[in-house]
C-alpha positions as a printed Julia matrix, in Angstrom:
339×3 Matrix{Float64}:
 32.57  173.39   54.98
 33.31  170.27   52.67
 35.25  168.85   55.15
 33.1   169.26   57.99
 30.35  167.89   55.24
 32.63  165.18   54.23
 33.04  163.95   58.05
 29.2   163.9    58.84
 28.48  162.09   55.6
 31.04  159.3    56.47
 29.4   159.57   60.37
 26.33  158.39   58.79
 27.52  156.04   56.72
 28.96  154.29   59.6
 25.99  154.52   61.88
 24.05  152.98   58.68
 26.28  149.78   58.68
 26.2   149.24   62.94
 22.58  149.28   62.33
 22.62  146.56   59.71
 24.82  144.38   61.62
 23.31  141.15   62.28
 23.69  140.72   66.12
 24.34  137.35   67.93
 23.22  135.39   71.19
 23.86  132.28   72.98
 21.56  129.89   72.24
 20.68  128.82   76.5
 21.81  131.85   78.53
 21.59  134.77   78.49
 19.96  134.58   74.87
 18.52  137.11   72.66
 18.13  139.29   76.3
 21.75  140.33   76.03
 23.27  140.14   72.69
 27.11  138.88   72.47
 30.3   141.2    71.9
 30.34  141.2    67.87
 33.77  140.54   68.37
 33.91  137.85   70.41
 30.98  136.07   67.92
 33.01  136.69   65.24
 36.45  134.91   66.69
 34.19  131.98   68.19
 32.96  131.53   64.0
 36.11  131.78   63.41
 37.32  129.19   65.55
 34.28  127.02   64.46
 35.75  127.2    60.54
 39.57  126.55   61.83
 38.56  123.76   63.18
 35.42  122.29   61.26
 33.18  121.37   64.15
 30.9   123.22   65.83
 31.49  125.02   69.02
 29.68  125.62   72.37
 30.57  127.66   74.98
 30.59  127.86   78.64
 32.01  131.05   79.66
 30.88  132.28   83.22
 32.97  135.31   83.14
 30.3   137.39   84.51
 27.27  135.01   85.18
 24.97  135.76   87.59
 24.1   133.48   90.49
 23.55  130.49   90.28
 25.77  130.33   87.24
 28.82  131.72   88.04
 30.82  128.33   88.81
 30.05  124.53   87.72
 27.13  123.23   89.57
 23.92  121.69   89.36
 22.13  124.63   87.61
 24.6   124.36   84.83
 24.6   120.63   84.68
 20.9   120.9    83.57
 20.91  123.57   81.11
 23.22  120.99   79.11
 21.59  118.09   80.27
 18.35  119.5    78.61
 19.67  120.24   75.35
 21.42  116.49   74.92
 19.14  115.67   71.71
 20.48  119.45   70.0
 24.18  117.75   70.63
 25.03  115.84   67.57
 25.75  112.55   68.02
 28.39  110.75   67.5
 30.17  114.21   65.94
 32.51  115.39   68.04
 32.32  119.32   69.25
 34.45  121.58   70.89
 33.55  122.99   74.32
 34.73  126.76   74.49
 35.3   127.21   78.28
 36.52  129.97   80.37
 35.31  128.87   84.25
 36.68  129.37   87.91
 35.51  125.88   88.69
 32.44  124.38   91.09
 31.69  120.91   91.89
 33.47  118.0    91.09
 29.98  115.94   90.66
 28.37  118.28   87.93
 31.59  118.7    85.64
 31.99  115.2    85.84
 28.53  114.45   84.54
 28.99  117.01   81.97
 32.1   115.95   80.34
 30.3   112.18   80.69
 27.1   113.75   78.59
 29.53  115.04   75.89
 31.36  111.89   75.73
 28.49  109.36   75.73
 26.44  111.59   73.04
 29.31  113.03   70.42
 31.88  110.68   71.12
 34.18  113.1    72.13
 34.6   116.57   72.62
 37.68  119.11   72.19
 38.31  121.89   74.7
 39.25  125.39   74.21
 40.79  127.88   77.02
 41.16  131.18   76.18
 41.98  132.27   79.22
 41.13  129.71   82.35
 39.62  126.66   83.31
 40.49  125.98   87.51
 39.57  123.45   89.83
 36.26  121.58   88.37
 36.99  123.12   85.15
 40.33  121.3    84.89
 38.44  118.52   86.11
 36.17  118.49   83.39
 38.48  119.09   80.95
 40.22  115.66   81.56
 37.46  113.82   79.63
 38.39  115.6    76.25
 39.89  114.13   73.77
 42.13  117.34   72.43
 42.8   120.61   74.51
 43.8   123.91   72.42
 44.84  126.65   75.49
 45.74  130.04   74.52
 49.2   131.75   74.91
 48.13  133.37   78.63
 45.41  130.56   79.49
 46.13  128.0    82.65
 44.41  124.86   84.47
 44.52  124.41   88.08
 44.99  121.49   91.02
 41.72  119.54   91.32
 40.37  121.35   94.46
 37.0   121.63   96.21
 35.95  124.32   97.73
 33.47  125.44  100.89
 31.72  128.33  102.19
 32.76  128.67  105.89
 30.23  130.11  107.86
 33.03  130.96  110.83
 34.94  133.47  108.44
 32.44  134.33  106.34
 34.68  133.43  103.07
 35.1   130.57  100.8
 37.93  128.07  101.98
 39.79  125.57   99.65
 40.14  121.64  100.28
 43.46  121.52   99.07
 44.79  124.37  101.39
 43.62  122.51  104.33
 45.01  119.73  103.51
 47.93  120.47  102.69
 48.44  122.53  105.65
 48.66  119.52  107.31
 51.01  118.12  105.4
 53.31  121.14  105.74
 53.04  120.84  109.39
 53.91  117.32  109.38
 56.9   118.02  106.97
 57.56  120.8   109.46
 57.57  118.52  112.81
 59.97  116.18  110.81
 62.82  118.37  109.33
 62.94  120.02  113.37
 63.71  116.61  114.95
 66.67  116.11  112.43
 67.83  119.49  113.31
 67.3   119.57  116.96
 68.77  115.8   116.82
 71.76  117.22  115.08
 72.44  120.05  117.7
 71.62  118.13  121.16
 73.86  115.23  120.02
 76.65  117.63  118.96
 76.6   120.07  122.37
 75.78  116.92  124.78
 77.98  114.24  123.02
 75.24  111.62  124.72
 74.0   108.53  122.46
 70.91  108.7   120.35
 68.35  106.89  122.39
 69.33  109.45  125.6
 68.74  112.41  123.3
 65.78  110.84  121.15
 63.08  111.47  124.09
 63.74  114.8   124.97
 63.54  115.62  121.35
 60.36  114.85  120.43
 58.89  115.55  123.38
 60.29  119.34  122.54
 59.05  119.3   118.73
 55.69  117.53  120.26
 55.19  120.49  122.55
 56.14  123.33  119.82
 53.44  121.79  117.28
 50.56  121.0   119.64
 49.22  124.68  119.53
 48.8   124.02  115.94
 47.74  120.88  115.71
 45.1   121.81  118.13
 43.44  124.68  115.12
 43.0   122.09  113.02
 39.48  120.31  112.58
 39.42  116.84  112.54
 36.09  116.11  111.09
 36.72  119.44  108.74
 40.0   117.97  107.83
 38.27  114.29  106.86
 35.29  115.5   105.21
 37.61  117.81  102.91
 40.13  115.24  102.41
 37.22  112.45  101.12
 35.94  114.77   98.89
 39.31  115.57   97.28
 39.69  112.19   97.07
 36.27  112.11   95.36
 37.25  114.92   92.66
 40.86  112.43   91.93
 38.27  109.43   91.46
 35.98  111.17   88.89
 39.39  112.75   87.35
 40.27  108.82   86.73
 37.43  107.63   85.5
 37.42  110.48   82.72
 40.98  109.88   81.97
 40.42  106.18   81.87
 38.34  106.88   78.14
 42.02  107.39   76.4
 44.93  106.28   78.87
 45.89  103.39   80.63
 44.71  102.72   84.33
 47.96  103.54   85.56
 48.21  106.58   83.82
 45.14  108.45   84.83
 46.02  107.34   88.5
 49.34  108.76   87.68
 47.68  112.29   86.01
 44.87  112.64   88.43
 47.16  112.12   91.93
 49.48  114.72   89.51
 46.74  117.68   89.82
 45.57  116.98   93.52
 49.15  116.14   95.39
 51.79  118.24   93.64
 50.81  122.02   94.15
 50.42  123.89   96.91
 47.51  126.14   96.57
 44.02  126.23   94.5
 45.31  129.24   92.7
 48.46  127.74   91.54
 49.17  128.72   87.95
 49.17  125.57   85.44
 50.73  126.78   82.07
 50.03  124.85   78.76
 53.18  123.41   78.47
 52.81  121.9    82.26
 49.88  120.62   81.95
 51.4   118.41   78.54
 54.0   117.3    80.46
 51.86  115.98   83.13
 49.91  113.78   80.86
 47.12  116.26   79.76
 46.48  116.31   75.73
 47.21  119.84   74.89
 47.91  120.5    71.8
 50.29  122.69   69.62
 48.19  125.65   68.28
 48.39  126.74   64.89
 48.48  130.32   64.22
 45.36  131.38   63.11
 43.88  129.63   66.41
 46.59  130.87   68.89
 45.37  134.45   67.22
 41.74  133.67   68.15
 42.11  132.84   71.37
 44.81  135.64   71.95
 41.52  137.91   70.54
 39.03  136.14   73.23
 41.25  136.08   76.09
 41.62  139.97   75.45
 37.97  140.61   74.9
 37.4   138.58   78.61
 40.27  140.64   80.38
 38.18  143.7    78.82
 34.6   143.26   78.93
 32.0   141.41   80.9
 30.91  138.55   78.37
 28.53  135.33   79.49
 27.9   132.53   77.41
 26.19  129.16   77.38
 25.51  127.41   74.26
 25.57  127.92   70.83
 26.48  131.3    69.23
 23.19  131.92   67.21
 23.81  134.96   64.32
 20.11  136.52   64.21
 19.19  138.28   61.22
 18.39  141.98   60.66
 14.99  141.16   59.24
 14.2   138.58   62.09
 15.08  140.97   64.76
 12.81  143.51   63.01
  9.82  141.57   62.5
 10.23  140.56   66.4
 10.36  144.44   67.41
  7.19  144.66   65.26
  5.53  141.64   67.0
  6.61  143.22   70.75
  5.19  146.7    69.44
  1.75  145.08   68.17
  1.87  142.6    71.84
  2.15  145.95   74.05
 -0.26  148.15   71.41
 -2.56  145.33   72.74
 -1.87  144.9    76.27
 -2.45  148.69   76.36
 -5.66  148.85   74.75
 -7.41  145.89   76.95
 -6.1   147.95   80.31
């Protein structure tokens, strides 16, 4: 009986504190509608006191549409808030995104550059295509032990297959098919020269009229205009990549980085680890421990929950969030009486 006594006591006790936690929102979306994780508050503070600036995040983990990548929608919920941004103090940008368009994350690294100075980025987990994008007009990048960039890519919703297709594997498909064409001339070369003993210029026809004939079935699936509009607007994605990484490198080197991320993987999926992405050129940094341990704690609490956050991480008071119950109560009490 004490025990059991004991046990509902310390029940209590517990329920008593949850209920005097202060709870915490984003300060542009989703807001006080849908409180943050507690948790993941608490290791975004924490993050903000490691590093003595003050953070805001962009996590679309589970935004709804329209945003769930980079586009225009989010471009203007930053855009608006330029004046709260504190200028010329830098901040760090919390990000976890699977990309968008190449325009918007361009504009919105440009607003954080032009109004703090400069801005630090932090990947717990990812930051792909745009993302990557926009993180080449920071200054610093902290990733996390399990995070990873991408290739700059664009992607497009084709109506045909009813799925979204990626620049870069179009493109590059291509490319393999050229590589493809090539390497079987040398190797039918090598064999008809060999079995025929004739010279070169008696085999060479033949050849490629037999590697012309093999690839023409494929050639012939590929879209020309397709293939031109996708390859201008991955060039267009490399051009805003260079102008971003223009702020801190040499012209040559953020022609060098930028070509880097569009030319030199294979897929829009491909995995870019933190120590890659250093070697390439991009400023990631080495992590201390207390921050490697905060983003070790977000990137578990994304791989766990469903968390969406723009903005500011905003602690609200117990007493505020009563007296706004209070005013809702009296609001409705109204409403209810003048129906």
């Amino acid at each position: 009986m004490i025990q059991w006594f004991k046990t509902t006591l310390l029940g209590y006790v517990e329920m008593a504190q949850k209920s005097n936690e202060n709870k915490f929102h984003a300060s542009l979306f989703p807001g006080k509608s849908r409180p943050l994780l507690p948790e993941f508050a608490s290791a975004v503070l924490g993050l903000e006191k490691e590093l003595g600036m003050p953070i805001w995040t962009l996590i679309q983990d589970a935004a709804p549409a329209p945003l769930e990548i980079l586009n225009r929608e989010v471009w203007r919920l930053f855009n608006g808030i330029e004046n709260d941004l504190p200028k010329d103090s830098p901040i760090a940008l919390l990000i976890d995104s699977p990309g968008g368009f190449a325009k918007e994350s361009y504009q919105i690294a440009r607003l954080l550059v032009k109004r703090c100075g400069k801005f630090v980025a932090l990947v717990p987990r990812y930051a792909k295509s745009a993302a990557t994008l926009l993180l080449m007009g920071a200054d610093e990048i902290y990733m996390g032990r399990h995070a990873e960039l991408g290739p700059l890519d664009v992607q497009f919703f084709d109506a045909n297959r009813e799925e979204t297709v990626s620049a870069l594997d179009t493109v590059h498909s291509l490319q393999r098919l050229k590589a493809f064409a090539l390497e079987t001339v040398d190797e039918a070369m090598f064999l008809m020269i060999g079995r025929t003993a004739k010279k070169t210029e008696k085999v060479l026809p033949h050849t490629l009229h037999f590697v012309a004939e093999l690839v023409k079935p494929l050639l012939d699936q590929i879209d020309v205009i397709e293939y031109t509009k996708m390859s201008r607007d991955l060039k267009v994605a490399e051009e805003y990549a260079v102008r971003l990484l223009a702020n801190r490198n040499s012209m040559s080197q953020a022609i060098t980085i930028a070509s880097h991320f569009v030319e030199h993987y294979p897929e829009h999926g491909f995995f870019i680890a933190p120590e890659e992405a250093r070697q390439v050129g991009m400023p990631v940094r080495e992590n201390s421990e207390e921050v490697d341990n905060l983003l070790d704690q977000i990137f578990h609490l994304l791989e766990t929950n469903q968390v969406t956050s723009f903005g500011k991480v905003v602690e609200e008071a117990l007493g505020e969030t009563r007296n706004e119950q209070k005013k809702q109560q009296v609001h409705e009490s109204g409403n209810s009486k003048g129906s």
